[in-house]
C-alpha positions as CSV (number, residue, x, y, z in Angstrom):
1,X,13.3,18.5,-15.0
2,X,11.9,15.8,-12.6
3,X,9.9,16.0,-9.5
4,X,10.2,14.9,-6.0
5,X,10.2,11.7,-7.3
6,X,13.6,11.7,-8.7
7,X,12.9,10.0,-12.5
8,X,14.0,11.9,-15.1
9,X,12.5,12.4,-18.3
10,X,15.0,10.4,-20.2
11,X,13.9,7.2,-18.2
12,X,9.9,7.2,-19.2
13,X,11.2,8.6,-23.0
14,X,13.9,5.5,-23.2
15,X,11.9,2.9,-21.7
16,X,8.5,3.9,-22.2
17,X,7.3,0.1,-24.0
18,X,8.4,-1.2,-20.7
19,X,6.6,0.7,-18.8
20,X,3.3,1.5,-20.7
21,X,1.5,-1.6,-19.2
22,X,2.0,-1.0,-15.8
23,X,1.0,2.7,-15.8
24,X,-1.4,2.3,-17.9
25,X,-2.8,-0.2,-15.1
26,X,-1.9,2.2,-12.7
27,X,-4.1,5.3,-14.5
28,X,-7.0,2.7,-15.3
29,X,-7.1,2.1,-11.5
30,X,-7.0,5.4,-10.5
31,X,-9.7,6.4,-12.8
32,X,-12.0,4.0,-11.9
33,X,-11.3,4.9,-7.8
34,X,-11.3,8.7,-8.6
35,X,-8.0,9.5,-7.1
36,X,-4.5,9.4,-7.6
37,X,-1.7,8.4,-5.7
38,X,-1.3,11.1,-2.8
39,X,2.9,11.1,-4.6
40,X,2.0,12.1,-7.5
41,X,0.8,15.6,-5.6
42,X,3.9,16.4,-4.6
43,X,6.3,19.7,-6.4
44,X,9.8,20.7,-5.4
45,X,8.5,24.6,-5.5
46,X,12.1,26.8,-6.3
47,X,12.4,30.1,-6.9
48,X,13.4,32.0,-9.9
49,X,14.6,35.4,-10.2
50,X,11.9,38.0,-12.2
51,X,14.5,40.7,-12.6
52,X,18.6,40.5,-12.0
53,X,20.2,41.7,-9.2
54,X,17.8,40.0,-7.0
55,X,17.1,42.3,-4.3
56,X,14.0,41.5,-2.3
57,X,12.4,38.0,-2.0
58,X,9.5,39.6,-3.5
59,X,11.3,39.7,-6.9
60,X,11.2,35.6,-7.1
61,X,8.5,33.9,-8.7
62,X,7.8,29.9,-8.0
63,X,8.1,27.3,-10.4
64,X,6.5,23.8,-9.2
65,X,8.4,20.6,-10.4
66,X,6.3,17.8,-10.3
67,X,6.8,14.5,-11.2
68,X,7.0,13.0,-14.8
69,X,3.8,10.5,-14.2
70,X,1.3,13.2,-13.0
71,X,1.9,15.4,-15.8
72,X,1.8,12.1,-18.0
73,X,-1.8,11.8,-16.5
74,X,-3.0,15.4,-16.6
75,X,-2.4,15.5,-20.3
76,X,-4.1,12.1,-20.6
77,X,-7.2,13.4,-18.7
């Protein structure tokens, strides 16, 4: 599923020889400033059920979508 940023996985899978060189810029840059783009931190948080019928909030659990790059990055790292 993708993140806040809206690519889907299908995109970096399906054009990935296009876009190697420029994020592989982009992650030599940010490793040589230490930091990464302040986007790349963001997560649509949404809530899934532990146990069915849901009857208290406290029976949720959050799952954080983030966006396809960072966890490109992360596993790069």
């Amino acid at each position: 599923a993708s993140g806040p940023d809206q690519f889907p996985y299908w995109l970096w899978r399906d054009f990935s020889h296009h876009l190697a060189p420029v994020v592989t810029n982009i992650f030599n840059c940010s490793l040589q400033q230490q930091t990464v783009p302040m986007a790349w931190k963001l997560a649509n948080i949404s809530p899934i059920p532990k146990e069915s019928p849901l009857t208290e909030c406290s029976q949720l659990r959050p799952i954080s979508l983030t966006n396809i790059i960072m966890r490109i990055f992360k596993r790069l790292v």
